[in-house]
N, CA, C and O atoms as a Tinker XYZ file with bonds, in Angstrom:
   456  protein
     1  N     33.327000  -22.517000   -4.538000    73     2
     2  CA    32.008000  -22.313000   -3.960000    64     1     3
     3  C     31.040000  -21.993000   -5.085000    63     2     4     5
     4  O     31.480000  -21.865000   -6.227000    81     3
     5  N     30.057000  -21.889000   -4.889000    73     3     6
     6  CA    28.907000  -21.863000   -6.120000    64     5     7
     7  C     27.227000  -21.439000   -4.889000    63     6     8     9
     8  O     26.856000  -21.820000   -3.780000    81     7
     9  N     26.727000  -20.537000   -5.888000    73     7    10
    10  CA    25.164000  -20.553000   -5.589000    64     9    11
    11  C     24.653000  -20.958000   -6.591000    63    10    12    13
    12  O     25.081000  -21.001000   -7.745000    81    11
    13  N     23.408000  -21.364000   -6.017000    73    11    14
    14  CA    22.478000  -22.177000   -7.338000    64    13    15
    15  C     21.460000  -21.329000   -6.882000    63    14    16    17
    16  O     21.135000  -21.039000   -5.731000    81    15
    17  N     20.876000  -20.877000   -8.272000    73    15    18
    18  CA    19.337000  -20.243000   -8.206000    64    17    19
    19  C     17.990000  -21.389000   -8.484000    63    18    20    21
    20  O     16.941000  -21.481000   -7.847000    81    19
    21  N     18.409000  -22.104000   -9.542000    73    19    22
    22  CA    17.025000  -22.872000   -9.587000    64    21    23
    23  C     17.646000  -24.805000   -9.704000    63    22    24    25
    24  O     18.483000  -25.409000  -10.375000    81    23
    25  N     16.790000  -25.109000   -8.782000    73    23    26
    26  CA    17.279000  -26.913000   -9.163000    64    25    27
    27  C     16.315000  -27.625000   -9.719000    63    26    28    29
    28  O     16.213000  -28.835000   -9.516000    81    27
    29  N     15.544000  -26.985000  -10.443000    73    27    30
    30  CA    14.648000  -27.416000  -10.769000    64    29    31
    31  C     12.897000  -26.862000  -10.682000    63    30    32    33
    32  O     11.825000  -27.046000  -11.260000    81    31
    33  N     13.440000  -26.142000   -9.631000    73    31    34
    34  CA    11.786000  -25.346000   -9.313000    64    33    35
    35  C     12.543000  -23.797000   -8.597000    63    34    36    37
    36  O     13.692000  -23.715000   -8.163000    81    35
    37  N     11.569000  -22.748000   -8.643000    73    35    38
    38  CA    11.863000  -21.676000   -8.540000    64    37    39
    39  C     11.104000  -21.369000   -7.066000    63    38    40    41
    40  O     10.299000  -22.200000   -6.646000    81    39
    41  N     11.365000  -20.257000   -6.366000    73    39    42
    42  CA    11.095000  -20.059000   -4.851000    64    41    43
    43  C      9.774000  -20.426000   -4.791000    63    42    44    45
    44  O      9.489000  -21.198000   -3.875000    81    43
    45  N      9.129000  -20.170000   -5.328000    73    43    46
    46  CA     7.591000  -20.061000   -5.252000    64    45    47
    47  C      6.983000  -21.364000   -6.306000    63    46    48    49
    48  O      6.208000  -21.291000   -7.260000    81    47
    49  N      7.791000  -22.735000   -5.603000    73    47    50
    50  CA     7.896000  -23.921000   -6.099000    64    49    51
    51  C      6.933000  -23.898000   -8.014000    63    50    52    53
    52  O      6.240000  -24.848000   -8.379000    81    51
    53  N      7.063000  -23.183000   -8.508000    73    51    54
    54  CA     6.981000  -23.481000   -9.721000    64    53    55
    55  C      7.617000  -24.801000  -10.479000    63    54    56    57
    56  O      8.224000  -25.407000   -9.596000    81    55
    57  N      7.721000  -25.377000  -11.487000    73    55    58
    58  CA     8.461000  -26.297000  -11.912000    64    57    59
    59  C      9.206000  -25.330000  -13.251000    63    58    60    61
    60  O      8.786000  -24.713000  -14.230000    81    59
    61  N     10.633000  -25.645000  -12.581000    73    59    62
    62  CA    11.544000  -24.762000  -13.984000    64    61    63
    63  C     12.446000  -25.937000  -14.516000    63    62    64    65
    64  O     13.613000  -25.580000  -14.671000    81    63
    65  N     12.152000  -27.468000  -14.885000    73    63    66
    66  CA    13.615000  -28.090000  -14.949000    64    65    67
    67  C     14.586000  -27.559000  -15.816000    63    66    68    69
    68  O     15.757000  -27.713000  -15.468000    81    67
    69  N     14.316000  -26.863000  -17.055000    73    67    70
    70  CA    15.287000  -26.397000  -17.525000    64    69    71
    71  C     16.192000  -25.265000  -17.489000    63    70    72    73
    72  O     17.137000  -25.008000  -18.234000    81    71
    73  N     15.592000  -24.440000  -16.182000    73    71    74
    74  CA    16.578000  -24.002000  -15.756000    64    73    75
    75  C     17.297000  -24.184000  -14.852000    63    74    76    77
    76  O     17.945000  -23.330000  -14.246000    81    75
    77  N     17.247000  -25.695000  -14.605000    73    75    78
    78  CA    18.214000  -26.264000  -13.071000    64    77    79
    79  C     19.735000  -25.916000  -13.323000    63    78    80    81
    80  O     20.213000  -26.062000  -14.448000    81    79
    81  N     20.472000  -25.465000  -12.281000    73    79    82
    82  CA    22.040000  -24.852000  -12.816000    64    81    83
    83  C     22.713000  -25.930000  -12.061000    63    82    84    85
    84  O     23.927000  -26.034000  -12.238000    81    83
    85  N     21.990000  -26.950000  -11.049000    73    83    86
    86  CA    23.165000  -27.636000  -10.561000    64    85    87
    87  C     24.015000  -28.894000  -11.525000    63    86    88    89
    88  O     24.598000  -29.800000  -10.929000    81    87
    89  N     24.006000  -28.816000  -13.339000    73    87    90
    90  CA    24.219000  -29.167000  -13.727000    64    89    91
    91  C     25.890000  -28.331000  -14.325000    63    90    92    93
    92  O     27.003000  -28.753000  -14.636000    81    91
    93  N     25.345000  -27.215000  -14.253000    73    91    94
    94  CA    26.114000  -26.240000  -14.698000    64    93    95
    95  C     27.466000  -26.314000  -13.204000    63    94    96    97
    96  O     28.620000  -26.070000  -13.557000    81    95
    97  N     27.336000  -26.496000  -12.345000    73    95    98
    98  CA    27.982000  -26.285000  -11.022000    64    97    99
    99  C     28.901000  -27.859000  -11.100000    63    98   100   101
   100  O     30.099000  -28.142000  -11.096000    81    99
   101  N     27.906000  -28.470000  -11.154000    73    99   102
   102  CA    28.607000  -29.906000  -11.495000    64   101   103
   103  C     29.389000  -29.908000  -12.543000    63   102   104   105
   104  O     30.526000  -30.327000  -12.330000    81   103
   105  N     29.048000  -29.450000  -13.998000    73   103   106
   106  CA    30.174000  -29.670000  -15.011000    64   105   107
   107  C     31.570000  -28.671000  -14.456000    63   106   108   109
   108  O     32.695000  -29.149000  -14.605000    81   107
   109  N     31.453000  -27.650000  -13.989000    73   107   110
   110  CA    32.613000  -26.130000  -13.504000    64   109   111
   111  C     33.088000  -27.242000  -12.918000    63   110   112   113
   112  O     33.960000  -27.629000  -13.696000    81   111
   113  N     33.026000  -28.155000  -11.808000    73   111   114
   114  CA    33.441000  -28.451000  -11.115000    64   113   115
   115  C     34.733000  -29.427000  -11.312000    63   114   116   117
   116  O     35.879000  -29.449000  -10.862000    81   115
   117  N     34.046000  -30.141000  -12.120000    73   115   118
   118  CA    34.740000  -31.516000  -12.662000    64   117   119
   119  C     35.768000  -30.748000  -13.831000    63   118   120   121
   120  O     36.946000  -31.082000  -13.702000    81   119
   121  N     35.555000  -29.994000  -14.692000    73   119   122
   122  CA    36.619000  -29.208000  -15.284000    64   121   123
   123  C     37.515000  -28.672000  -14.511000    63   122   124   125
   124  O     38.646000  -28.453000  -14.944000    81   123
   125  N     37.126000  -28.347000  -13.134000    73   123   126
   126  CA    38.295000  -27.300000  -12.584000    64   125   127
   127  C     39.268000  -28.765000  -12.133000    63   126   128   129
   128  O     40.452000  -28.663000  -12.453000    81   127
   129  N     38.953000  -29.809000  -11.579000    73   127   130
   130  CA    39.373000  -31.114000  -11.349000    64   129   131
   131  C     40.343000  -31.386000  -12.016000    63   130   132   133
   132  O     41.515000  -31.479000  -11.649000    81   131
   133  N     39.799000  -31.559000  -13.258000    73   131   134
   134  CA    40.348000  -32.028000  -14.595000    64   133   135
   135  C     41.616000  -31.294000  -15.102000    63   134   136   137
   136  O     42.665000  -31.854000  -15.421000    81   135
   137  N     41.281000  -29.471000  -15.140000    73   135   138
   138  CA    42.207000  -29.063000  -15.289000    64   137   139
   139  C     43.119000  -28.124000  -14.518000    63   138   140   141
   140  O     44.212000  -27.652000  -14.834000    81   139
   141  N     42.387000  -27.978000  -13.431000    73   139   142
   142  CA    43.135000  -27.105000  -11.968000    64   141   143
   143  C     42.468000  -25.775000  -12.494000    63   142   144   145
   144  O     42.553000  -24.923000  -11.610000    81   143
   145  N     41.667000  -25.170000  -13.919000    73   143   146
   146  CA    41.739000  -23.579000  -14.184000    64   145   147
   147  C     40.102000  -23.797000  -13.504000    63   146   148   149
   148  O     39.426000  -24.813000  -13.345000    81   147
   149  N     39.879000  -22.554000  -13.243000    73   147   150
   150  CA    38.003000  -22.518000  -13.352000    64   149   151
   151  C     37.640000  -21.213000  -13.611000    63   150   152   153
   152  O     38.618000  -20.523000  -13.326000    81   151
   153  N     36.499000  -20.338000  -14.108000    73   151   154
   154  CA    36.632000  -19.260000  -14.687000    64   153   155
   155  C     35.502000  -19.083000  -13.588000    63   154   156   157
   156  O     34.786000  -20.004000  -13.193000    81   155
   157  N     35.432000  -17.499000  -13.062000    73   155   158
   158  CA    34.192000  -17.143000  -12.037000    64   157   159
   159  C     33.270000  -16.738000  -12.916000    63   158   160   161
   160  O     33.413000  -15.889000  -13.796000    81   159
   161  N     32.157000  -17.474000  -12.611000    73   159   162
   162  CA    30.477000  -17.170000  -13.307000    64   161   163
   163  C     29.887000  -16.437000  -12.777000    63   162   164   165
   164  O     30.188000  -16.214000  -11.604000    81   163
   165  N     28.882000  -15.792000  -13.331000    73   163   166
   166  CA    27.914000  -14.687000  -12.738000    64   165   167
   167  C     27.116000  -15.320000  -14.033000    63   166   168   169
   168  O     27.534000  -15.286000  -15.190000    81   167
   169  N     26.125000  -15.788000  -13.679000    73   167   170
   170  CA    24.850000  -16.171000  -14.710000    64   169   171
   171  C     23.470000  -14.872000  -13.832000    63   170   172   173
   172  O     22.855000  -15.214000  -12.821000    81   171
   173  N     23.323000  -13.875000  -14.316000    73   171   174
   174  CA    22.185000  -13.513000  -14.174000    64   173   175
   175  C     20.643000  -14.219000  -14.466000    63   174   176   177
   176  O     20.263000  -14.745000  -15.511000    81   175
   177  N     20.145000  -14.105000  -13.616000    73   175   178
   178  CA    18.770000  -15.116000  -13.923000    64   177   179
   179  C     17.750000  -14.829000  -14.938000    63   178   180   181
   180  O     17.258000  -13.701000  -14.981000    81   179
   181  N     17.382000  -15.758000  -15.771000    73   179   182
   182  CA    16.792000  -16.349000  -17.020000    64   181   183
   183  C     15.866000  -15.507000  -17.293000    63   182   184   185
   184  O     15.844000  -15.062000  -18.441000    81   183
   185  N     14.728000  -15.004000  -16.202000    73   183   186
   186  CA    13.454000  -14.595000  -16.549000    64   185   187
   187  C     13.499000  -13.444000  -15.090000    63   186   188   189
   188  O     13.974000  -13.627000  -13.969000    81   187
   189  N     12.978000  -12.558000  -15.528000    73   187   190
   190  CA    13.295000  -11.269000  -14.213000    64   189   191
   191  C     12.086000  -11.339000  -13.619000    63   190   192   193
   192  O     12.011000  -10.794000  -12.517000    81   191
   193  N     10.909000  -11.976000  -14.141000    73   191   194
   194  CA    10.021000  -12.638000  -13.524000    64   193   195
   195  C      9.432000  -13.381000  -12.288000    63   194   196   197
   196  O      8.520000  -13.346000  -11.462000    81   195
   197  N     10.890000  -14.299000  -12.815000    73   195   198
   198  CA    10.995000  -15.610000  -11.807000    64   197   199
   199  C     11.047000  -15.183000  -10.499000    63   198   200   201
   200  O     11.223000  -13.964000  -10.493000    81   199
   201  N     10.972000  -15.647000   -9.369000    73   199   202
   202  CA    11.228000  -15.357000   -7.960000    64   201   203
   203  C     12.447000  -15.996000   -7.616000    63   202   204   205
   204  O     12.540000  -17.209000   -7.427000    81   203
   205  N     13.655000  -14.951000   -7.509000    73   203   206
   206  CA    14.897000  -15.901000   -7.427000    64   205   207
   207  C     15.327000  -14.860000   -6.451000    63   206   208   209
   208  O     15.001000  -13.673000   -6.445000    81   207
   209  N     16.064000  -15.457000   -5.675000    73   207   210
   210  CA    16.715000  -14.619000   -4.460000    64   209   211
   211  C     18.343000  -14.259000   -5.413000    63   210   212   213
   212  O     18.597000  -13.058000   -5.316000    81   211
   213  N     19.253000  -14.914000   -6.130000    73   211   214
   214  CA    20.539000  -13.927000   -6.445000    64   213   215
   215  C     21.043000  -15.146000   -7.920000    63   214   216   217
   216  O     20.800000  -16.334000   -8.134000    81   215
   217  N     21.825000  -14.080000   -8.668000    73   215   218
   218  CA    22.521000  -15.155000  -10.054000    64   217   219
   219  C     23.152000  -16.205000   -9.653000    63   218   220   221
   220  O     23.592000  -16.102000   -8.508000    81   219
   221  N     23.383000  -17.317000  -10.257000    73   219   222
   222  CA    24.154000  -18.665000  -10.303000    64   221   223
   223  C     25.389000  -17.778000  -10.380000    63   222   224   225
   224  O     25.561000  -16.765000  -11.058000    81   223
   225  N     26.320000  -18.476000   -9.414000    73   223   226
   226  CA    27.466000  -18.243000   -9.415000    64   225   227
   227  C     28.511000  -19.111000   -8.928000    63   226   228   229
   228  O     28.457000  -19.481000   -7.755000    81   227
   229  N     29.505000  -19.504000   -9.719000    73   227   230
   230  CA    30.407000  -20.229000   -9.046000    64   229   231
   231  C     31.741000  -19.536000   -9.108000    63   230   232   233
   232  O     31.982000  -18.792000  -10.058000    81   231
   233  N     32.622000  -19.737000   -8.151000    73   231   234
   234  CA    33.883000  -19.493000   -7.994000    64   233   235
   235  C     34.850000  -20.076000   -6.953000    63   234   236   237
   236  O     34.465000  -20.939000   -6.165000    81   235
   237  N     36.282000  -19.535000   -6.952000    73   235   238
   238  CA    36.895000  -20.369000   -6.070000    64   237   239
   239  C     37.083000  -19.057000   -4.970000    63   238   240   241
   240  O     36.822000  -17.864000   -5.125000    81   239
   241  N     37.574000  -19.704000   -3.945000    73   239   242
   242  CA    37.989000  -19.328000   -2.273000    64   241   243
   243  C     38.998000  -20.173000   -2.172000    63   242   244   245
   244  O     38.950000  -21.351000   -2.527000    81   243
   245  N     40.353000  -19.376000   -1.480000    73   243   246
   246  CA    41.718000  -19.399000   -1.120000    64   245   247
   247  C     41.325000  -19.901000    0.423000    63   246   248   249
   248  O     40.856000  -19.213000    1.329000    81   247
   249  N     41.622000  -21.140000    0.434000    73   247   250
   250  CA    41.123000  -21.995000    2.286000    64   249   251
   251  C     41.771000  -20.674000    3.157000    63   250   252   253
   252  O     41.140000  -20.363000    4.167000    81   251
   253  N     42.812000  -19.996000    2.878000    73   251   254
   254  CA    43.466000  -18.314000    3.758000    64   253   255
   255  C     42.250000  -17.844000    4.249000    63   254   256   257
   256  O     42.023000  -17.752000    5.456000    81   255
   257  N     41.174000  -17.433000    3.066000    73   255   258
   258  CA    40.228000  -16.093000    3.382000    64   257   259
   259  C     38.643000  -16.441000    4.009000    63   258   260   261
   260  O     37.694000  -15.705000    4.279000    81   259
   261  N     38.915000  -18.430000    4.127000    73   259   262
   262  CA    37.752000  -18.686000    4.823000    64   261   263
   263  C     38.060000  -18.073000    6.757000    63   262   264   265
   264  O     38.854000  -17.341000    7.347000    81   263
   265  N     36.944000  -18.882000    7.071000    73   263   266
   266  CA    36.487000  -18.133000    8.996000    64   265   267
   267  C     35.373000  -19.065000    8.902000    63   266   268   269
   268  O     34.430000  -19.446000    8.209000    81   267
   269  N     36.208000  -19.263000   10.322000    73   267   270
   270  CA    34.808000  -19.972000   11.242000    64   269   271
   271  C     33.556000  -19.419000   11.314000    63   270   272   273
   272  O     32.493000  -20.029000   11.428000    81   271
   273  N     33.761000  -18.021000   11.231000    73   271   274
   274  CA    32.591000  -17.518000   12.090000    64   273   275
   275  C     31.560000  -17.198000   10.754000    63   274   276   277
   276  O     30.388000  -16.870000   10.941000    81   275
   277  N     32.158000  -17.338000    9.363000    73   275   278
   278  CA    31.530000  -17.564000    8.652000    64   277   279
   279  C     31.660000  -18.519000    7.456000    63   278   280   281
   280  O     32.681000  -18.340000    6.791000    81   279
   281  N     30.913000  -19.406000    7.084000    73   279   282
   282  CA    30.829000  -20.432000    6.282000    64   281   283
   283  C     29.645000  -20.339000    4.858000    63   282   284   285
   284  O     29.688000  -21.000000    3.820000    81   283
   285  N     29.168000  -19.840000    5.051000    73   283   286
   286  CA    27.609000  -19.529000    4.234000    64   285   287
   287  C     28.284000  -19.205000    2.939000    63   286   288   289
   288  O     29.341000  -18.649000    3.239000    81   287
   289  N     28.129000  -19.322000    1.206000    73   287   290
   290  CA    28.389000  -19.002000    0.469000    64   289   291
   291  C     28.737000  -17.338000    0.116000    63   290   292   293
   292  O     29.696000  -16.701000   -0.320000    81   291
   293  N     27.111000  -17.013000    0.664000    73   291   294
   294  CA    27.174000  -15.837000    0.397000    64   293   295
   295  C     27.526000  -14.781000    0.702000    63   294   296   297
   296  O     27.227000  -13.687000    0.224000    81   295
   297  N     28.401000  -15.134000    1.787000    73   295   298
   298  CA    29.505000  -13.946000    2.383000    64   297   299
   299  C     30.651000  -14.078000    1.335000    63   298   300   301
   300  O     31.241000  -13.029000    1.075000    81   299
   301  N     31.037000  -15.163000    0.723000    73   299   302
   302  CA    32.050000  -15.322000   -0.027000    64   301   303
   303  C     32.099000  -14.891000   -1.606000    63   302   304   305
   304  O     33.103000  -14.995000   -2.311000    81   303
   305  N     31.036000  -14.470000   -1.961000    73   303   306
   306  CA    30.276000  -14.290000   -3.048000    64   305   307
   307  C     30.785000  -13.150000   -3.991000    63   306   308   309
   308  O     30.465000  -12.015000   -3.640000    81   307
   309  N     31.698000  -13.300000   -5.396000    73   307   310
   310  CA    31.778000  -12.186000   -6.598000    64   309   311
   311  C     31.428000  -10.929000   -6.007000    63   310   312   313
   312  O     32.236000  -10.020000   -5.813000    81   311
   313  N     30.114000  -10.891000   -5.704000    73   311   314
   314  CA    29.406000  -10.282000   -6.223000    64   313   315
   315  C     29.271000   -9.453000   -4.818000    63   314   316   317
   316  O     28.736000   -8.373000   -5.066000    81   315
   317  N     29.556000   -9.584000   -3.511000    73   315   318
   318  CA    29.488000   -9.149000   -2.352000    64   317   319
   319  C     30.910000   -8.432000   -2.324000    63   318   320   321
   320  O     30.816000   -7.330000   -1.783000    81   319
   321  N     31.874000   -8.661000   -2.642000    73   319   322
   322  CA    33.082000   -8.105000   -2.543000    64   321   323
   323  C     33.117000   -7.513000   -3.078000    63   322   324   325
   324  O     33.537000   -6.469000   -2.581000    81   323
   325  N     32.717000   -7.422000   -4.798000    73   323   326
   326  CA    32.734000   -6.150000   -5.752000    64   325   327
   327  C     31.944000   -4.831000   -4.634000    63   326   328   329
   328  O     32.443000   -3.779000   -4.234000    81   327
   329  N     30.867000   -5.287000   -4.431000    73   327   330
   330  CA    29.681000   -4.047000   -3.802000    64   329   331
   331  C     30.215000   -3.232000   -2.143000    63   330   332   333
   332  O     29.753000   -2.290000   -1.499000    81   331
   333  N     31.581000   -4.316000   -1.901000    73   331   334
   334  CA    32.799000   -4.026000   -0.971000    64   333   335
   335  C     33.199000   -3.423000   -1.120000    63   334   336   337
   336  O     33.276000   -2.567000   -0.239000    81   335
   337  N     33.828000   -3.235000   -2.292000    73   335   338
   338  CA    35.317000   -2.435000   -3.037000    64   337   339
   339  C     34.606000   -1.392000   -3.245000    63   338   340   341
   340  O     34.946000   -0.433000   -2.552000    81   339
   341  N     33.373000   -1.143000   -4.242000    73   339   342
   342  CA    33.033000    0.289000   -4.659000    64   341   343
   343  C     32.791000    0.588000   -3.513000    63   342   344   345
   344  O     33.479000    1.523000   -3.105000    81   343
   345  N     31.961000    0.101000   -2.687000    73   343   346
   346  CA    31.634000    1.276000   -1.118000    64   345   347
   347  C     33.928000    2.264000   -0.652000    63   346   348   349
   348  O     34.424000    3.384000   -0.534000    81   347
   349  N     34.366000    0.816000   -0.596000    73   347   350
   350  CA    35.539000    1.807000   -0.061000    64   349   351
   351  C     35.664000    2.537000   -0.980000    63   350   352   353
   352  O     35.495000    3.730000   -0.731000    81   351
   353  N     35.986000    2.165000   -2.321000    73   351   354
   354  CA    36.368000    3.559000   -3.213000    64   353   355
   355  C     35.419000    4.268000   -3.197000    63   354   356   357
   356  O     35.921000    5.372000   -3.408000    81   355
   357  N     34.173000    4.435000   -3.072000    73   355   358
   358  CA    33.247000    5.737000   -3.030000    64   357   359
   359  C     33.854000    6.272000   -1.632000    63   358   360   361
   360  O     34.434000    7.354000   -1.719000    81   359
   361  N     33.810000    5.749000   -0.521000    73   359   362
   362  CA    34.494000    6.026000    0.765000    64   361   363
   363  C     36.173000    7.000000    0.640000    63   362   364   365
   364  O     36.412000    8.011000    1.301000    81   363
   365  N     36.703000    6.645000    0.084000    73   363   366
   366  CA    37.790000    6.744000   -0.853000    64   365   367
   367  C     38.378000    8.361000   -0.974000    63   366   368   369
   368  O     39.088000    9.266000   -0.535000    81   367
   369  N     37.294000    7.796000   -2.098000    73   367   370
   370  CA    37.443000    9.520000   -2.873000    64   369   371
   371  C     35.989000   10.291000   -2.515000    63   370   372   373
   372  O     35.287000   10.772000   -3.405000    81   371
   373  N     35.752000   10.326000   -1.552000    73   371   374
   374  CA    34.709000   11.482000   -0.783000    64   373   375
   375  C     33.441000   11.065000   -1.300000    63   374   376   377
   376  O     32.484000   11.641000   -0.783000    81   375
   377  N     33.168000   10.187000   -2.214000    73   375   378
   378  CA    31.930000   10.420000   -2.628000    64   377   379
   379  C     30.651000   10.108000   -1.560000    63   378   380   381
   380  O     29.623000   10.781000   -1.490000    81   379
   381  N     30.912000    9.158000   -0.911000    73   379   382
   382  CA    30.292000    8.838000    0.190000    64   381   383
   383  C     31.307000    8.869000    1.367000    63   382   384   385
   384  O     32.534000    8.779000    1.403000    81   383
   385  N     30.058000    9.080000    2.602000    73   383   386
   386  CA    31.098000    8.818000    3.774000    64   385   387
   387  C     30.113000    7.659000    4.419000    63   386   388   389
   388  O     28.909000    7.415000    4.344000    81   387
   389  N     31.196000    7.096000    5.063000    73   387   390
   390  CA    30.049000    5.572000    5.566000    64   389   391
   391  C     30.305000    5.897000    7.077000    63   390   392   393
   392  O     31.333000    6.366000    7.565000    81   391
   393  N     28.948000    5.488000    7.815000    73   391   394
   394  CA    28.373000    5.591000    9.248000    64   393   395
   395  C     28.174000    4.493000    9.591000    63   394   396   397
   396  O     27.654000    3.579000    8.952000    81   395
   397  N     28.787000    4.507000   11.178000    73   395   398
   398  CA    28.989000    3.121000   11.719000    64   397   399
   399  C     27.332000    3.409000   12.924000    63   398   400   401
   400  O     26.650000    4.425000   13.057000    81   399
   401  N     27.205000    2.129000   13.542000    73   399   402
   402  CA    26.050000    2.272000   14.231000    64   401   403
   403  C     26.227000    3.392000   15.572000    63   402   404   405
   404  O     25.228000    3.738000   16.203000    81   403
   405  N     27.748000    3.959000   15.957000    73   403   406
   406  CA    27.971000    4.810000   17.284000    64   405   407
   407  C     28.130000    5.898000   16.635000    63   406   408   409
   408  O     28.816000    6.775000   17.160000    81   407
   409  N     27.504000    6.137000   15.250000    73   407   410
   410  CA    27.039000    7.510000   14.670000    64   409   411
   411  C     26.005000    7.659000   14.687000    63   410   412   413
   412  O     25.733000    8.696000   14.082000    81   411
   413  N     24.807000    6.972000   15.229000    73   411   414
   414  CA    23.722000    7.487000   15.206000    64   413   415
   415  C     23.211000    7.603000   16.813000    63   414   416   417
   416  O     23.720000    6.940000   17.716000    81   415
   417  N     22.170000    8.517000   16.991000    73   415   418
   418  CA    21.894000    8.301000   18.205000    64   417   419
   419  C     20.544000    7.648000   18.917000    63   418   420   421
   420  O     19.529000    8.062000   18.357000    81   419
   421  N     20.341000    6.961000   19.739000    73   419   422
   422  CA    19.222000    6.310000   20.021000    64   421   423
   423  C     18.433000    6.982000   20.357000    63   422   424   425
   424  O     18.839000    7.799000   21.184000    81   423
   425  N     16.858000    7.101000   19.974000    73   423   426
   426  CA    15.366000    7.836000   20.349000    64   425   427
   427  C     14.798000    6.743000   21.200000    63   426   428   429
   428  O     14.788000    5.514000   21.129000    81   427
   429  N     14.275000    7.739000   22.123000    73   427   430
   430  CA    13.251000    7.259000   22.879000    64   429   431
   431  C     12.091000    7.128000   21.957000    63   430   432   433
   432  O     11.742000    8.006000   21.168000    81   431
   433  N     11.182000    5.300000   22.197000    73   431   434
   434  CA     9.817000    5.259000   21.468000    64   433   435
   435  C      9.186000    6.570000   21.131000    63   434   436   437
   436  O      9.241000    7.539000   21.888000    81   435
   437  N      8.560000    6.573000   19.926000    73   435   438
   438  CA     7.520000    7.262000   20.154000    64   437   439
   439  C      6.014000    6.916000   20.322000    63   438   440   441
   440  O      5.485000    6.022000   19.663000    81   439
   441  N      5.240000    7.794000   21.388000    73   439   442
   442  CA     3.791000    6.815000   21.560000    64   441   443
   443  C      2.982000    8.212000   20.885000    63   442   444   445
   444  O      3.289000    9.401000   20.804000    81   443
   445  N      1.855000    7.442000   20.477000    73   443   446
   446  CA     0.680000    8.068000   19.855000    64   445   447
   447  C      0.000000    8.938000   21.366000    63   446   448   449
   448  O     -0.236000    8.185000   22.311000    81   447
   449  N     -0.277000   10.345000   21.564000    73   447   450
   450  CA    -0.907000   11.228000   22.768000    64   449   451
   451  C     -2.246000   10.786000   22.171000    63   450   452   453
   452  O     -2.528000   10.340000   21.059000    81   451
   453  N     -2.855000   11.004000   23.068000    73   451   454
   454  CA    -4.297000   11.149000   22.767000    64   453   455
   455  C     -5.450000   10.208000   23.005000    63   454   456
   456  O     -6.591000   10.532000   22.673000    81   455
């Protein structure tokens, strides 16, 4: 699987061709082909500037840990599972405790008197 940040133009249709990565996604690809290895990328983006929603990333997924109910890259994503793992280990070892939504309790609106 792979995200691409820029193909050529950036969110806010700028023109970036040289930072198009679906070149970069295409070569990973054909190497992993070629040689069955592929290494997981995390390219942080070029200019912190730019308007980019998340880093180029490619990696593989075990057909096991896909789901129907989700398909979208970015559930599958480096970088979502790492931010997985530390929540449990902060969860873990006490540092945090995590709250599910039947820990909080629902308020009635509030309206402006007057």
């Amino acid at each position: 699987m792979s995200i691409s940040n820029n193909i050529g133009h950036d969110n806010a249709l700028k023109d970036t061709p040289e930072r198009n990565n679906l070149n970069d996604i295409l070569n990973t690809y054909l190497e992993w082909k070629r040689t069955g290895k592929l290494t997981v990328t995390i390219k942080d983006n070029q200019d912190p500037l730019e308007n980019l929603e998340s880093p180029e990333q490619i990696w593989l997924v075990s057909p096991k840990s896909l789901t129907s109910e989700r398909i979208d890259s970015f559930f599958y994503a480096p970088e979502l599972h790492k931010v997985w793992a530390d929540i449990e280990n902060m969860t873990a070892s006490g540092e945090i405790e995590l709250k599910t939504g039947k820990d909080f309790t629902l308020r009635e609106k509030i309206i402006k008197s007057g």
